[in-house]
DRENLO-272364 format. One line per field, with one value per residue (C-alpha): x, y, z; residue number from 1; residue in three letters. Coordinates in nm, 2 decimals, m for minus. Each point is the difference from the previous one (the first is absolute). Layout:
<nodes>
u c(X ...)
v c(Y ...)
w c(Z ...)
num c(NUM ...)
residuo c(ALA ...)
</nodes>
This chain:
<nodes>
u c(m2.50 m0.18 m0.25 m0.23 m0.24 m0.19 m0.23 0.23 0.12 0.36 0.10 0.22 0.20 0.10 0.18 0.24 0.01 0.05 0.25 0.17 0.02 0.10 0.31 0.09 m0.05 0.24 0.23 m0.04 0.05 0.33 0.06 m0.04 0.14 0.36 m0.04 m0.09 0.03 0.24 m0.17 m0.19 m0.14 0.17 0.30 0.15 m0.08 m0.32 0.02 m0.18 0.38 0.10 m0.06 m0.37 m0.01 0.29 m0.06 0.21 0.05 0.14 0.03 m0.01 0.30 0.25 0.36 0.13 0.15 m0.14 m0.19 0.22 0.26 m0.29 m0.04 0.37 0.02 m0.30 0.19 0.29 m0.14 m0.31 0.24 0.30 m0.25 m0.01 m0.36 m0.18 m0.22 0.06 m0.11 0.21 m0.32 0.04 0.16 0.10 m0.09 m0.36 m0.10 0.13 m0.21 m0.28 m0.03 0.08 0.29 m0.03 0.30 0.14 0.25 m0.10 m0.22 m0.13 m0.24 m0.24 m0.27 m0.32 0.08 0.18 0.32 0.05 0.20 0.21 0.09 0.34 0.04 m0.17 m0.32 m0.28 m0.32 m0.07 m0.21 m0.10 m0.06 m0.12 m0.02 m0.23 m0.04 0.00 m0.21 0.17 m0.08 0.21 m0.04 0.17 0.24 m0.15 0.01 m0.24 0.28 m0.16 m0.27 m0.39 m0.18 m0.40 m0.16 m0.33 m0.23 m0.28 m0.26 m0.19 0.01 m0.23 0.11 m0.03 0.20 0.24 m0.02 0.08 0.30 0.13 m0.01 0.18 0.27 0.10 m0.03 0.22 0.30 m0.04 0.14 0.23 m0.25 0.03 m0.28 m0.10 m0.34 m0.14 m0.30 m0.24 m0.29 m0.38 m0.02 0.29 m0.09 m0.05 0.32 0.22 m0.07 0.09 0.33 0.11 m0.08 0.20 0.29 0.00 0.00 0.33 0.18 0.27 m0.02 m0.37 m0.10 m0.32 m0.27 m0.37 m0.26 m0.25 m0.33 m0.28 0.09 m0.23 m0.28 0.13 0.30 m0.07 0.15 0.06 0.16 0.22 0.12 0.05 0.26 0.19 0.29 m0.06 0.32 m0.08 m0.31 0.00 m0.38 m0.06 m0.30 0.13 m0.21 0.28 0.02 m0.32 0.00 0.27 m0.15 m0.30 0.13 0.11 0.37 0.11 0.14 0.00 0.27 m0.18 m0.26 m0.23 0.10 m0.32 m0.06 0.31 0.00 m0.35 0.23 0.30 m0.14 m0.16 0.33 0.18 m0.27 0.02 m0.29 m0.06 m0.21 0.03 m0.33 m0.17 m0.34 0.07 m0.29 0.10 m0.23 0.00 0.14 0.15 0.29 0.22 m0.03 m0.31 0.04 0.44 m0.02 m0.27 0.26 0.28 m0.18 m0.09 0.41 0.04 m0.25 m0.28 m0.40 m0.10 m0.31 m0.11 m0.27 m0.13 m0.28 m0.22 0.09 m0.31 0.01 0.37 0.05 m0.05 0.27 0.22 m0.08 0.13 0.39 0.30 0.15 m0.19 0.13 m0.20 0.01 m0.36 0.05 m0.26 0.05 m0.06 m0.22 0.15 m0.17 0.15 m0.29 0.13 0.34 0.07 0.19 0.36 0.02 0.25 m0.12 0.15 m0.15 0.11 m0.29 0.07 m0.30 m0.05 m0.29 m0.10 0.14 m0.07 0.26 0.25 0.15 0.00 m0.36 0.02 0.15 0.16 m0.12 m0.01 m0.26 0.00 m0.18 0.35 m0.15 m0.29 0.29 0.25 m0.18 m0.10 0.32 0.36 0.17 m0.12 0.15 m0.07 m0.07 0.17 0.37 m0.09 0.01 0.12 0.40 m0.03 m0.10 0.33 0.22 m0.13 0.05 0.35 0.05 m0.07 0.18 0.34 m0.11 m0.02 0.33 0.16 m0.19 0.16 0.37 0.09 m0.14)
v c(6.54 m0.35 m0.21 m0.18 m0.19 0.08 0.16 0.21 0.36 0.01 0.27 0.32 0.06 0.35 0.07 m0.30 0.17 0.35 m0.12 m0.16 0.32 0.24 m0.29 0.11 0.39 m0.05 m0.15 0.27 0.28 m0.14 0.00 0.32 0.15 m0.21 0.13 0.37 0.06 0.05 m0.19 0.24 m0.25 m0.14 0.21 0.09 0.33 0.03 m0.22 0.04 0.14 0.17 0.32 0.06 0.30 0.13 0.22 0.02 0.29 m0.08 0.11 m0.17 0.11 m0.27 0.00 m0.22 m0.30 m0.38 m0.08 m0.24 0.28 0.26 m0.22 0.00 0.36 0.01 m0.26 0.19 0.38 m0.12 m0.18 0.23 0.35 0.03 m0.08 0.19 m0.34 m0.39 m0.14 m0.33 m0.15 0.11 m0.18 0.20 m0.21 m0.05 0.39 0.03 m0.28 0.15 0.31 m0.08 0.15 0.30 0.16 0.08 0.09 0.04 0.04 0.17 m0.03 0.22 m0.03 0.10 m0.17 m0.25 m0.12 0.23 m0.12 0.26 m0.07 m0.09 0.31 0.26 0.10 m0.04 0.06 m0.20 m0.33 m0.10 m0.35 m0.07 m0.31 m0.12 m0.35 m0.22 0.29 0.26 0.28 0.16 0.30 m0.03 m0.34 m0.37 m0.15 m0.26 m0.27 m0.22 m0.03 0.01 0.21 0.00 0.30 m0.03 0.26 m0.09 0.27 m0.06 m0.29 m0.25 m0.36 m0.17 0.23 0.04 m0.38 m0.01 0.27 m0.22 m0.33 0.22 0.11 m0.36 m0.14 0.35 m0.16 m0.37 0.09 0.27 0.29 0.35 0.08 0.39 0.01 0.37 0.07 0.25 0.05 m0.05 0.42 0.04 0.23 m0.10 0.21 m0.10 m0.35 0.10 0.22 m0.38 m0.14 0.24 m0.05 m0.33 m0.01 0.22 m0.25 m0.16 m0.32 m0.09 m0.19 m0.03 0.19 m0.18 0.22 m0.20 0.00 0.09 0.36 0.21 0.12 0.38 m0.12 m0.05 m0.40 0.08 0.37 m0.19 m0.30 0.20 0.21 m0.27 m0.07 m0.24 m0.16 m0.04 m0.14 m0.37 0.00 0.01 0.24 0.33 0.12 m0.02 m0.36 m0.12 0.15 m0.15 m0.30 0.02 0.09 m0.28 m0.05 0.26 m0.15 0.19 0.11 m0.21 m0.22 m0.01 m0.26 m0.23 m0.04 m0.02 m0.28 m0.15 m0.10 m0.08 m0.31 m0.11 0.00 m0.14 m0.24 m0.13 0.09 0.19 0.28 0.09 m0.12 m0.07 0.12 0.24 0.16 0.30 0.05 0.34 0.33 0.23 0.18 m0.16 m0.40 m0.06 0.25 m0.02 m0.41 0.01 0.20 m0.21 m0.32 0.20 0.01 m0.39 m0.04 m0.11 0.10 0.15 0.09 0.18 m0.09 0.31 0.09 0.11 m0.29 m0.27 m0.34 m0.01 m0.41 m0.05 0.27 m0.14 m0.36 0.01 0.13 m0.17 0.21 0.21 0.30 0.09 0.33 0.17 m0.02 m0.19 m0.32 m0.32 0.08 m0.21 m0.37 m0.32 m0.03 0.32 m0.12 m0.24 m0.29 0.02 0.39 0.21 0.22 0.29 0.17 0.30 0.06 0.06 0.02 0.01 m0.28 m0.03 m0.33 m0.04 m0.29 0.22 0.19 0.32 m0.07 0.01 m0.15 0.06 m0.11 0.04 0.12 m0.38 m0.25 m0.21 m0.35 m0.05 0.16 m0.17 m0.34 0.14 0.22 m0.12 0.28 0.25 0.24 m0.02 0.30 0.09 m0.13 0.04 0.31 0.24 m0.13 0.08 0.36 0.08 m0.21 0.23 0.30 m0.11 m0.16 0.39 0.18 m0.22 0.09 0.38 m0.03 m0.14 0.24 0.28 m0.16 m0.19 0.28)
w c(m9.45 0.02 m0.20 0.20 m0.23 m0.34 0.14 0.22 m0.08 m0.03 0.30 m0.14 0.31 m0.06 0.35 m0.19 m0.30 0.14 0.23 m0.29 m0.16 0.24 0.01 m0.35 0.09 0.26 m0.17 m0.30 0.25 0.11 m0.35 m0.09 0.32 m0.04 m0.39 0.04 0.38 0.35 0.30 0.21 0.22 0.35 m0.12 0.36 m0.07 0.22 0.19 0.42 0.09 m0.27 m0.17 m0.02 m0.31 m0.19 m0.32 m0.30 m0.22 m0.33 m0.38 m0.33 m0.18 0.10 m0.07 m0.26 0.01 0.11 0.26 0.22 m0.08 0.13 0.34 0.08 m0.02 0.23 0.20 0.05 0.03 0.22 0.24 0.00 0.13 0.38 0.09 0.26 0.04 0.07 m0.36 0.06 m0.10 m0.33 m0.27 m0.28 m0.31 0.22 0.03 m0.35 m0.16 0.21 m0.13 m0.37 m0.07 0.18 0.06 0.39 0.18 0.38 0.28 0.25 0.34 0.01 0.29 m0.18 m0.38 0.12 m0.24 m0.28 m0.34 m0.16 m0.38 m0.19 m0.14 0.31 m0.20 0.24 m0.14 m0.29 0.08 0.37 0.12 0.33 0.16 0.28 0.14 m0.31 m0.19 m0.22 m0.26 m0.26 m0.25 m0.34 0.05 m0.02 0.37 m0.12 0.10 m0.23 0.25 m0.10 0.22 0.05 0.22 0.14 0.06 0.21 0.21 0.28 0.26 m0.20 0.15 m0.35 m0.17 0.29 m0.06 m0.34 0.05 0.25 m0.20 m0.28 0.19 0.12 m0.33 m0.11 0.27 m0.14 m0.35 0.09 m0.13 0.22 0.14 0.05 0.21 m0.01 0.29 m0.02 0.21 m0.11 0.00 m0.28 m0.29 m0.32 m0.07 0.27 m0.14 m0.36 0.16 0.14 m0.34 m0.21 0.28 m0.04 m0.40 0.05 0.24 m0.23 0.25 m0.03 m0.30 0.12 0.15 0.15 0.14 0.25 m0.14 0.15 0.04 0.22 m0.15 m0.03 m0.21 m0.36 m0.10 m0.36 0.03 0.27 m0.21 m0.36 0.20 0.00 m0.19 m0.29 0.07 0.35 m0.06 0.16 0.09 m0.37 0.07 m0.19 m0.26 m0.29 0.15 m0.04 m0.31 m0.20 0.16 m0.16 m0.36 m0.26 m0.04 0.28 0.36 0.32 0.22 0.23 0.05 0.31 0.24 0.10 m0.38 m0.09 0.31 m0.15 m0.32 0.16 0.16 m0.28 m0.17 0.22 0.10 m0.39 m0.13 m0.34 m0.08 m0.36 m0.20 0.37 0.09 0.35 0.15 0.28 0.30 0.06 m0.15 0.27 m0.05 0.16 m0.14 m0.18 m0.26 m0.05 0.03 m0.31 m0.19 0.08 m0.10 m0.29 m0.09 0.06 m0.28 0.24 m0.12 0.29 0.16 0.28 0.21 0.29 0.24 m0.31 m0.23 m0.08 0.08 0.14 0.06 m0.34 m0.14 0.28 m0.03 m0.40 0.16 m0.06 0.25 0.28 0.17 0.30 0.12 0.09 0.41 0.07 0.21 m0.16 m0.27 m0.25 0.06 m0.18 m0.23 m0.12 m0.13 m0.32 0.08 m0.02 0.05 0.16 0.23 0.22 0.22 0.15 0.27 0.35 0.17 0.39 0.09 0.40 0.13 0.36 0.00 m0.07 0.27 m0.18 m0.10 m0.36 m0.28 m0.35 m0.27 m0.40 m0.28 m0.02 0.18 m0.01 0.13 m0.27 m0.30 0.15 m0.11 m0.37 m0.10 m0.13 0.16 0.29 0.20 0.41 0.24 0.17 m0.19 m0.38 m0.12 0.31 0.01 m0.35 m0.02 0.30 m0.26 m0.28 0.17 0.07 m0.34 m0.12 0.24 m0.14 m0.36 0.10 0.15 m0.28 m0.28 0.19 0.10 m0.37 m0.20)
num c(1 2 3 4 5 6 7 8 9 10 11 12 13 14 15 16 17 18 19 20 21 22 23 24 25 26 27 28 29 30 31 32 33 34 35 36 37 38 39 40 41 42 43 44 45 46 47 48 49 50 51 52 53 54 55 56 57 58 59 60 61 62 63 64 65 66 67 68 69 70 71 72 73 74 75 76 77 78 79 80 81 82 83 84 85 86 87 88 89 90 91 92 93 94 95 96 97 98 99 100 101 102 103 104 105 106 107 108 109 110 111 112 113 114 115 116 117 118 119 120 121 122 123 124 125 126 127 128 129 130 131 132 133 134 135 136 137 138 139 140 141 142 143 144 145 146 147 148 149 150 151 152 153 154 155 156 157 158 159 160 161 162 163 164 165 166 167 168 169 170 171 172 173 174 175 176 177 178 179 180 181 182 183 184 185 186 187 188 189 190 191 192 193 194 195 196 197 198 199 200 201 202 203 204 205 206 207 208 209 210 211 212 213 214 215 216 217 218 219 220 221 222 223 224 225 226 227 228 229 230 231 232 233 234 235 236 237 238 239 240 241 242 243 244 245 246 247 248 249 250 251 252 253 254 255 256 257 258 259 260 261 262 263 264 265 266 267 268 269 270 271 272 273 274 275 276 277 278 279 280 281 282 283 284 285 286 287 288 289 290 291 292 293 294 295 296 297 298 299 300 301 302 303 304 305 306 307 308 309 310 311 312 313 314 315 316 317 318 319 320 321 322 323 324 325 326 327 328 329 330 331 332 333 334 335 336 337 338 339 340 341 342 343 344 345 346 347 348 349 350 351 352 353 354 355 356 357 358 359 360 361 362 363 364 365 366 367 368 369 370 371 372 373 374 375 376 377 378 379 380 381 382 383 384 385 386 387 388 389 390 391 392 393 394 395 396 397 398 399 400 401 402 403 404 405 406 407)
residuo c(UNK UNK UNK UNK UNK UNK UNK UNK UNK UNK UNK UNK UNK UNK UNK UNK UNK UNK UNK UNK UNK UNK UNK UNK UNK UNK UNK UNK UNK UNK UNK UNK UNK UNK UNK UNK UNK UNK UNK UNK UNK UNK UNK UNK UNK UNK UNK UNK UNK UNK UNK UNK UNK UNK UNK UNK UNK UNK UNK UNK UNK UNK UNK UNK UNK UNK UNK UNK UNK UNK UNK UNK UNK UNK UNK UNK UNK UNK UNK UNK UNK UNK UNK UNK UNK UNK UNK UNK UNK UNK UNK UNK UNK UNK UNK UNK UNK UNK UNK UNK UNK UNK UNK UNK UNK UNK UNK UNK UNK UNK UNK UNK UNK UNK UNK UNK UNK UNK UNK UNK UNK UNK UNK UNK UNK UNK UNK UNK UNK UNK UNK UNK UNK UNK UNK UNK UNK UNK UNK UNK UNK UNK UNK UNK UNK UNK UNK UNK UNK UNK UNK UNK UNK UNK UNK UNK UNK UNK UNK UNK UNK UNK UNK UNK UNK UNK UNK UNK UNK UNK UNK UNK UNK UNK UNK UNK UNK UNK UNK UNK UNK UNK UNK UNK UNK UNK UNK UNK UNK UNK UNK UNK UNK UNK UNK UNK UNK UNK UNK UNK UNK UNK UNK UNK UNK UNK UNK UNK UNK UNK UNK UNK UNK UNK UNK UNK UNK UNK UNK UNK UNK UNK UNK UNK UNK UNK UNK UNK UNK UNK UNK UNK UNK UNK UNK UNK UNK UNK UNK UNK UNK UNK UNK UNK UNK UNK UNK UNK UNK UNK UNK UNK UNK UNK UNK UNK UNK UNK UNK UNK UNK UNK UNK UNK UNK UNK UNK UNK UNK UNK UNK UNK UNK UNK UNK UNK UNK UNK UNK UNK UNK UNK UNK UNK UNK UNK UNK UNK UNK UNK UNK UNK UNK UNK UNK UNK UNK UNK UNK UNK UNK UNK UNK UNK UNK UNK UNK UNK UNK UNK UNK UNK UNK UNK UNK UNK UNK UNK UNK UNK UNK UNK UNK UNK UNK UNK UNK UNK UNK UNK UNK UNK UNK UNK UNK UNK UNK UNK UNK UNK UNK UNK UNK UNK UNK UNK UNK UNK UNK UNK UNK UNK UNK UNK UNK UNK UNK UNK UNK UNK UNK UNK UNK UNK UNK UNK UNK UNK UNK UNK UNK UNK UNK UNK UNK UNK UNK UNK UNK UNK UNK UNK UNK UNK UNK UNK UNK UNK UNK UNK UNK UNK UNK UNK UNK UNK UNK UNK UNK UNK UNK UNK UNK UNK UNK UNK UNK)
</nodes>
């Protein structure tokens, strides 16, 4: 951030801020995966030469005694079997860790299933865990490892949202989050897509699940998003969500992330917003209408200004704070902001720039260079508001992941 003058907006850098907090994500995932988990990641097991799918079958009702007593007897049965099938790339206390205490005693080859597990005890048909690549599933046992997981369903071959799931799943690997990316085409069903919902809300190791709005215009948006799981919520957007957000005294699973983004940098940025004046411009579903609520719960009188509401400047010029969210590009002008405001805009409009080699340009709700000269705080475009939505989403997906693992 950096003050130029008095009459210079302070800039609220929120790739900084976002970057800053996807830091302490990180390190909070680490955390709760040394704390709760076994390493799944880089753990030989997978690797371009080694095995490429094994499958474990397993049971629940282990034999008594300690667990370091437990892995010796593994230890010592695993290795003393004849094995039809070079494991030497196996470590005992590694496969054991891995599959949480699953009890086993050998191996086999086969050609089609690859490596199969056999239990302790010979029962074969209890709980089955396969493992792919760095991706697993499990029925009945926790083979979380500690590890938040966020799956994103997106349909179609829409470049922005392809985009978007693309930005997610590299932010995902930055912080150590798993990240499950499920692909459907633009001609799905509306039941198929629910089927991969419901799938998802049973997988023990995803903590969260996003669907990738738009959806095509034979799939209904809100019968899509209720169907998920209120504890898998991250996007905020499911209707018991929204409405514990919008009741006095009751706090949501989860909040959604571009608001919950909007108030983060304000936070962190230093600036208050109990008692303060804030006017929100817009009231979709997405941001205008959740950010009013949430500015609503930090004590702010709020406002809402939209495409029907009378003499806007003047509602918007009275704001201590301004949250810009109608989509159109630069309406906002200076003379429209009180002195000393904070104002975050969360516009991304495409404008035609011949300069630009791509032709256009991106730009806010904001006219930044005339508020940039009258406001105390403002957000650019693009770099305010956009890191911070990711860093939401992944701020979400952690809480998910430790709802589910510490309960």
């Amino acid at each position: 951030m950096a003050s130029q003058s008095d009459h210079q907006a302070t800039i609220i850098d929120g790739k900084a801020i976002a970057q800053t907090i996807r830091s302490e994500i990180a390190a909070e995932v680490h955390d709760l995966s040394q704390k709760y988990g076994k390493s799944h990641v880089n753990d030989g097991l997978t690797s371009e030469n080694d095995v490429n799918q094994f499958h474990c079958r397993g049971h629940e009702d282990l034999y008594e005694g300690a667990e370091d007593d437990r892995v010796a007897r593994f230890q010592d049965r695993f290795w003393d079997i004849e094995m039809k099938v070079d494991i030497s790339m196996f470590e005992a206390r590694t496969l054991w860790d891995m599959f949480y205490e699953v009890p086993v005693y050998g191996m086999y080859n086969n050609e089609d299933e690859g490596i199969e597990l056999l239990p302790f005890d010979g029962h074969d048909d209890s709980s089955i865990i396969s493992y792919t690549g760095s991706n697993y599933a499990s029925n009945d046992i926790n083979t979380t490892n500690g590890v938040p997981g966020l799956a994103v369903v997106i349909i179609g071959n829409r470049k922005d949202s392809q985009s978007y799931v693309s930005m997610k799943r590299k932010a995902c690997a930055e912080v150590g989050i798993k990240s499950f990316d499920i692909d459907l085409p633009e001609q799905v069903s509306e039941a198929e897509v629910i089927s991969r919902v419901h799938e998802l809300n049973a997988q023990p190791d995803v903590h969260g699940i996003l669907v990738q709005l738009p959806l095509p215009k034979h799939i209904n948006e809100e019968k899509v998003l209720s169907e998920i799981s209120i504890e898998k919520d991250v996007d905020g957007f499911h209707p018991l969500n929204i409405g514990k957000l919008a009741m006095k005294g009751r706090e949501p699973l989860f909040l959604p992330c571009t608001p919950k983004g909007c108030l983060e940098l304000l936070s962190r940025s230093g600036i208050s917003i109990k008692g303060k004046k804030a006017v929100v411009v817009g009231r979709s579903n997405i941001v205008g209408l959740p950010v009013a609520l949430l500015l609503l719960k930090a004590d702010a009188t709020v406002s809402i200004v939209h495409s029907h509401t009378r003499d806007p400047e003047t509602i918007i010029r009275e704001a201590d704070i301004v949250i810009a969210a109608a989509g159109q590009a630069m309406m906002i002008k200076g003379d429209w902001i009180k002195p000393g405001a904070a104002v975050i805009d969360v516009g991304t409009n495409a404008v035609d720039d011949p300069k630009r080699k791509s032709g256009y340009r991106l730009v806010g709700d904001v006219d930044f260079h005339e508020v940039f000269k009258v406001a105390g705080w403002v957000t650019p475009v693009p770099g305010g508001v956009g890191p911070m939505t990711v860093a939401m989403l992944l701020r979400n997906t952690l809480d998910g992941a430790k709802f589910k693992i510490e309960q």
